[in-house]
MMTF fields as JSON, N, C-alpha, C and O atoms, coordinates in Angstrom:
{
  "mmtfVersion": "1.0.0",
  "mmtfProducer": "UNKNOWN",
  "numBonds": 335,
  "numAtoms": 336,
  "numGroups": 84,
  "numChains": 1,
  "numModels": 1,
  "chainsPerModel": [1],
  "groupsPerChain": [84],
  "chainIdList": ["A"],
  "bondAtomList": [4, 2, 8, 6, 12, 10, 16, 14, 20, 18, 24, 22, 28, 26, 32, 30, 36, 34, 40, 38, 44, 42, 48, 46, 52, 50, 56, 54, 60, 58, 64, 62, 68, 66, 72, 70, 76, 74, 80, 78, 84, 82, 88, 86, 92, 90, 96, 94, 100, 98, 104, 102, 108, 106, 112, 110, 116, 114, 120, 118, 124, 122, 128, 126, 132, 130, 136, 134, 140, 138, 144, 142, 148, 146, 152, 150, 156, 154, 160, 158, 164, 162, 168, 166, 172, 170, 176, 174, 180, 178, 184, 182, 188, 186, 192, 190, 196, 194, 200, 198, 204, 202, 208, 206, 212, 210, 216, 214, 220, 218, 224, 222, 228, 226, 232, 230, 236, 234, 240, 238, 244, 242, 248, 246, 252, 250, 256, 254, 260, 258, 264, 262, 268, 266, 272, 270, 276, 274, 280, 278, 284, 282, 288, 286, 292, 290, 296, 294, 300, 298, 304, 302, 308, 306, 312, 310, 316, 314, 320, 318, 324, 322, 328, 326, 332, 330],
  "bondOrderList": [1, 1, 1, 1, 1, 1, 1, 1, 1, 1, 1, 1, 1, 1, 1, 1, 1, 1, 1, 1, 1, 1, 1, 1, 1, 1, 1, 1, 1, 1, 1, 1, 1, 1, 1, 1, 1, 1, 1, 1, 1, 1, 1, 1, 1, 1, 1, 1, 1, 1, 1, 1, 1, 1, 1, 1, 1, 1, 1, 1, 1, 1, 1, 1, 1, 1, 1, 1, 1, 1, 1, 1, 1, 1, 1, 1, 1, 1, 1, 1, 1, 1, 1],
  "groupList": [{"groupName": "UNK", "atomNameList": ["N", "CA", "C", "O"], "elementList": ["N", "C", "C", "O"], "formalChargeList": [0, 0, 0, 0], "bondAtomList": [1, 0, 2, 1, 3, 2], "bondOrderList": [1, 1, 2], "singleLetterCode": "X", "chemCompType": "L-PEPTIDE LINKING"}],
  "groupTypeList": [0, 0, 0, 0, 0, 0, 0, 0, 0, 0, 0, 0, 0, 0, 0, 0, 0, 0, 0, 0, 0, 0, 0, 0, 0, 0, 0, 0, 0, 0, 0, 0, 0, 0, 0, 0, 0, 0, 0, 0, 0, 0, 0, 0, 0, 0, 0, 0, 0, 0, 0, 0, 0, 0, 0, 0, 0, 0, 0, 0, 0, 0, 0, 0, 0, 0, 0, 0, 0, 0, 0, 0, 0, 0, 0, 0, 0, 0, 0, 0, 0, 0, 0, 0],
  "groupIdList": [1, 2, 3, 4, 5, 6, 7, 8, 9, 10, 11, 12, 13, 14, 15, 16, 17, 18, 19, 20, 21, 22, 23, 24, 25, 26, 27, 28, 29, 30, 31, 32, 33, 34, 35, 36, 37, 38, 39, 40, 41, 42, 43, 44, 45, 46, 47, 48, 49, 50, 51, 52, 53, 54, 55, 56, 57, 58, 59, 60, 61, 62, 63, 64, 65, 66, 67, 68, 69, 70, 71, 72, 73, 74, 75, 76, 77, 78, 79, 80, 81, 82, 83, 84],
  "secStructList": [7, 6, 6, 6, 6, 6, 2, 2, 2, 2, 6, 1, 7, 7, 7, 7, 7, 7, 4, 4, 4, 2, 2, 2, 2, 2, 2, 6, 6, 7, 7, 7, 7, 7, 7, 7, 1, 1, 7, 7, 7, 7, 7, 7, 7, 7, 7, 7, 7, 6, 6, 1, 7, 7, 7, 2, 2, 2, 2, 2, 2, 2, 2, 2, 2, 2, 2, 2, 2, 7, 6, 6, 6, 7, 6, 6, 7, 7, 7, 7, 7, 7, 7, 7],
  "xCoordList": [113.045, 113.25, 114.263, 115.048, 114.421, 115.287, 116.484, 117.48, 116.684, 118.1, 118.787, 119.987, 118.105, 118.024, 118.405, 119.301, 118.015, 117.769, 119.123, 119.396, 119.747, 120.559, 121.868, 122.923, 121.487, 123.229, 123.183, 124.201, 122.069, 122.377, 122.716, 123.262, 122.491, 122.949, 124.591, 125.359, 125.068, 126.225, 126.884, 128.105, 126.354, 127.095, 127.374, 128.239, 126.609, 126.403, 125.626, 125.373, 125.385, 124.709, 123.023, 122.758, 121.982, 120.65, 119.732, 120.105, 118.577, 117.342, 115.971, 115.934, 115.198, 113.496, 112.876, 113.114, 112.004, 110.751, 109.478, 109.636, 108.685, 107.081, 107.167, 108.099, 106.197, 106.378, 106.507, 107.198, 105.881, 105.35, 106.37, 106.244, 107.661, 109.159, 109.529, 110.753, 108.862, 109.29, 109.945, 110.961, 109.418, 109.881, 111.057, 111.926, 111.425, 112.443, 113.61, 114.572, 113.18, 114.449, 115.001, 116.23, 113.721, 114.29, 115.453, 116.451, 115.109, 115.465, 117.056, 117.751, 117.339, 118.449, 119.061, 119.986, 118.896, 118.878, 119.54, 120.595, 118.1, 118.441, 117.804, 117.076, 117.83, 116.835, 115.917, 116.531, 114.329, 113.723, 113.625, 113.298, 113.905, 113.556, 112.511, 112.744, 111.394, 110.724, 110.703, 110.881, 110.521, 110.904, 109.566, 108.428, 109.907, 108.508, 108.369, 107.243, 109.76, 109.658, 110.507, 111.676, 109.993, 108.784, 107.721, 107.955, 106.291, 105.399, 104.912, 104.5, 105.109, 105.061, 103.826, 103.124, 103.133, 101.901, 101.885, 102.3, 101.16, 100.466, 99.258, 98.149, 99.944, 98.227, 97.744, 98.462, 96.153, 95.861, 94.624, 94.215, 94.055, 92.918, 92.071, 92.144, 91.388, 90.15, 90.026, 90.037, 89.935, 89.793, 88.634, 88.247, 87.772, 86.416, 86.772, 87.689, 85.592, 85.34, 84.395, 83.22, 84.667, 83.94, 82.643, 82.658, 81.88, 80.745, 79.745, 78.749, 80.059, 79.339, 79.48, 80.545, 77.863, 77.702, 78.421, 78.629, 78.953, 79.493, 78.867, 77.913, 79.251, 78.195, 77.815, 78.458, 76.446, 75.972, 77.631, 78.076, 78.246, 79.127, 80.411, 81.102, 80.983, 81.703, 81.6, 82.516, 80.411, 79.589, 79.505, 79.859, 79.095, 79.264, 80.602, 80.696, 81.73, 83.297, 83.986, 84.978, 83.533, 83.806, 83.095, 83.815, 82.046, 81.253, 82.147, 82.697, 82.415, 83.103, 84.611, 85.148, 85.192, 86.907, 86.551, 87.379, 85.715, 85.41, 84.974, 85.449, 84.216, 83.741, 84.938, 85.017, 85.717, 86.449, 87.622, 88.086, 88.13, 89.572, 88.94, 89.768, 87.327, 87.243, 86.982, 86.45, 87.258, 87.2, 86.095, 86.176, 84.954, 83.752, 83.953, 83.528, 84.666, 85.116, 86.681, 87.221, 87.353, 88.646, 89.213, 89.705, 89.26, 89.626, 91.252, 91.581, 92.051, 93.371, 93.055, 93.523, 92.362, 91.733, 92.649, 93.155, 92.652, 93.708, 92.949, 91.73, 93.813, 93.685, 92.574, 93.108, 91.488, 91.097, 90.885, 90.692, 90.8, 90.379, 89.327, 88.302, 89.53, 87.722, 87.038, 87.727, 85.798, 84.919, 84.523, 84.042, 84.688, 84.219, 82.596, 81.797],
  "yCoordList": [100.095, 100.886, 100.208, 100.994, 98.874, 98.241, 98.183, 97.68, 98.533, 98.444, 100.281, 100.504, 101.081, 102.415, 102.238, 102.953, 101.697, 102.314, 101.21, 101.25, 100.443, 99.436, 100.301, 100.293, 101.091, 101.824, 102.982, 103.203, 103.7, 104.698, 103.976, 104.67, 102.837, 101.917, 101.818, 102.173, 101.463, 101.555, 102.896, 102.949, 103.706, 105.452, 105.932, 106.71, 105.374, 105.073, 106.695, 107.127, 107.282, 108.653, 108.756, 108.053, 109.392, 109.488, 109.017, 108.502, 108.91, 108.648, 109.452, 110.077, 109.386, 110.199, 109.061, 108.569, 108.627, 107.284, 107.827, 108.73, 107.616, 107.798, 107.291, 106.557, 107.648, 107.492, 105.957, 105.307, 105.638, 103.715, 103.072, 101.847, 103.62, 102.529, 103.089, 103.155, 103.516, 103.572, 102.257, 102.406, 101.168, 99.879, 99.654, 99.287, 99.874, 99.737, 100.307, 99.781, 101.589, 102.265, 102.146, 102.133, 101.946, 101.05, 99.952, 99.702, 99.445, 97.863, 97.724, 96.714, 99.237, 99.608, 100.379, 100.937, 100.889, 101.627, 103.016, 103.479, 103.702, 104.949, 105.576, 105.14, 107.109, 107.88, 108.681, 109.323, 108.686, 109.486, 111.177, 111.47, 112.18, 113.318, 113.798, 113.437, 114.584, 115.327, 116.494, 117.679, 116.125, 117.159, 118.079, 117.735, 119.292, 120.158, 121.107, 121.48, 121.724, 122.572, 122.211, 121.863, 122.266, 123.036, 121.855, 120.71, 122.5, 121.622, 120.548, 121.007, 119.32, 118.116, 117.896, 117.823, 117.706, 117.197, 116.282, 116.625, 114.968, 114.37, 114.471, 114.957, 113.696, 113.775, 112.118, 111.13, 112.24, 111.372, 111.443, 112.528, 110.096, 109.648, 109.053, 108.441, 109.103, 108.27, 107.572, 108.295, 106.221, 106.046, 105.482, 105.043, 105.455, 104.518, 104.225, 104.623, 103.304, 102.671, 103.7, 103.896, 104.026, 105.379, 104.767, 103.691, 105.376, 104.742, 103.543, 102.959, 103.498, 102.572, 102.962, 103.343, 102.79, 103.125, 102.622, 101.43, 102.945, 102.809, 101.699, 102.021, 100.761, 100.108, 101.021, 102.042, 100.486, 101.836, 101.949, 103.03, 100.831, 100.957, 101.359, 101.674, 101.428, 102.332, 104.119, 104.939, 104.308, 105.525, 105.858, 107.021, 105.107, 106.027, 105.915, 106.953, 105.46, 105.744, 106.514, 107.023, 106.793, 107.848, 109.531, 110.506, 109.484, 110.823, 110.922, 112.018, 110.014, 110.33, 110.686, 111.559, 110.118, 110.776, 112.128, 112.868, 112.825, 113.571, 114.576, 115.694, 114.457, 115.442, 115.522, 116.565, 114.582, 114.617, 115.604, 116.378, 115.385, 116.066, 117.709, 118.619, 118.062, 119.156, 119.378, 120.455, 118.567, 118.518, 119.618, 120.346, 119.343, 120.365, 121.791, 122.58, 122.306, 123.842, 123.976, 125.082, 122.815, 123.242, 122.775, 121.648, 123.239, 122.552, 121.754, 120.854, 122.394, 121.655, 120.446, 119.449, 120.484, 119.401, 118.849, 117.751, 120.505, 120.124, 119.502, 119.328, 119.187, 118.234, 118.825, 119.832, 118.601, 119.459, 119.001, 117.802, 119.162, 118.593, 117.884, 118.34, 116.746, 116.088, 116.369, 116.706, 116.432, 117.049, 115.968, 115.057, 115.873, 114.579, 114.833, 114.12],
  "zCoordList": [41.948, 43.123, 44.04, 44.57, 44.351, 45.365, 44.276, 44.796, 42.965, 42.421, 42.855, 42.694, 43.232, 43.267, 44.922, 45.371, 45.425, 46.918, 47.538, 48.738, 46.767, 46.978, 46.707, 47.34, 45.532, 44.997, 46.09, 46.746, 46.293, 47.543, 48.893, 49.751, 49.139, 50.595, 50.18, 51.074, 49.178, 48.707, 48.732, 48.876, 48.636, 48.773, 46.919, 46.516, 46.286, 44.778, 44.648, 43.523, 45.536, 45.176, 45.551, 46.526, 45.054, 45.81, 45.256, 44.202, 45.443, 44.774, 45.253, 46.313, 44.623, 45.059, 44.533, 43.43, 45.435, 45.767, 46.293, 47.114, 46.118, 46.72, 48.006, 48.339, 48.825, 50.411, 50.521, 51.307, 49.785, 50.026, 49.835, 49.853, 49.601, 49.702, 51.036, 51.154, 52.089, 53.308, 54.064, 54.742, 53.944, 54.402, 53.959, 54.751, 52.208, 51.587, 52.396, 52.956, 52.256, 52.795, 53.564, 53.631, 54.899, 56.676, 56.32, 56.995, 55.25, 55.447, 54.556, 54.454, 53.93, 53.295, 54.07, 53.479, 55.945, 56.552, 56.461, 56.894, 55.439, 55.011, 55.527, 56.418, 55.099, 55.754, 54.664, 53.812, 54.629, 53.897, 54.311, 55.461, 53.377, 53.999, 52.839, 51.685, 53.108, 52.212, 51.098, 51.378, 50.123, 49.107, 49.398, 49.081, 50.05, 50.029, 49.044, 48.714, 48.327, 47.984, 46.363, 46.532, 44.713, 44.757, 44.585, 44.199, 45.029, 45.524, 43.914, 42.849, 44.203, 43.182, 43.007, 44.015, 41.5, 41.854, 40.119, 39.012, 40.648, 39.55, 38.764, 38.986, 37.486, 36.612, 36.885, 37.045, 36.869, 36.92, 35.772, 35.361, 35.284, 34.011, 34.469, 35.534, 33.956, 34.28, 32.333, 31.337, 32.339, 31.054, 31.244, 32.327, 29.79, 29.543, 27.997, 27.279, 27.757, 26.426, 25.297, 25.608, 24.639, 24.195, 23.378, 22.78, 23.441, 23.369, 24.17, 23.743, 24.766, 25.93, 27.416, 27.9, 28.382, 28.859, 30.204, 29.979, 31.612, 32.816, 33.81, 34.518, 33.849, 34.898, 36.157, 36.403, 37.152, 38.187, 39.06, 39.447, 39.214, 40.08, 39.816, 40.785, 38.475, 38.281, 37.677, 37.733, 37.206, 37.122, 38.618, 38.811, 39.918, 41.081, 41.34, 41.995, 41.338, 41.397, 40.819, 41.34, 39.426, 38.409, 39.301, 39.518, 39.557, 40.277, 41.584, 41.691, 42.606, 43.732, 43.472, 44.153, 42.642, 41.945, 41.525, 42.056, 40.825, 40.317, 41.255, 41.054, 42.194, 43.257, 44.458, 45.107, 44.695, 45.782, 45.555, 46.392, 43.893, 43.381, 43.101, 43.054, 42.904, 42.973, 41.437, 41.169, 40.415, 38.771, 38.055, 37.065, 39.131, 37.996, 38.237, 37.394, 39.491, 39.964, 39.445, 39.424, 39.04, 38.989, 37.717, 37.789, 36.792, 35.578, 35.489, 34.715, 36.502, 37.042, 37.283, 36.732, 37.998, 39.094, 40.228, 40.461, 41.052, 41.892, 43.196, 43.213, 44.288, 44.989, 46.276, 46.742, 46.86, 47.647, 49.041, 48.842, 50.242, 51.5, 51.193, 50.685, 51.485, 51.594, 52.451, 53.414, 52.694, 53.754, 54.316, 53.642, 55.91, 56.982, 56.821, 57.428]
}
């Protein structure tokens, strides 16, 4: 990402970064603008060991990823408001 965000400080042309090179960019003094449109979305996994069971504490981390993204109503498993 800082070989990317170095050639656009140069006028080398553009790049797209995740919000979290915000510092980067300050410090290459660029400017971030938002891609809103069309709307971007990731996949994400959950991996396990097949056949063996979850310790309690990642079995309750596995249930809260799972209820928060909406997974058992949404087979997408798109992204949903969390509820305060």
């Amino acid at each position: 990402m800082t070989t990317a965000l170095a050639m656009v400080a140069s006028g080398l042309g553009i790049t797209v970064c995740m919000p979290y090179a915000a510092p980067l960019v300050r410090l290459h003094g660029l400017r971030m603008l938002p891609l809103d449109a069309p709307v971007l979305t990731r996949r994400f996994f959950v991996y396990t060991r097949e056949q063996r069971s979850l310790s309690p504490a990642a079995a309750a981390f596995s249930t809260f990823l799972f209820d928060w993204i909406g997974a058992a109503d949404n087979p997408a498993g798109a992204l949903r408001t969390r509820a305060r």
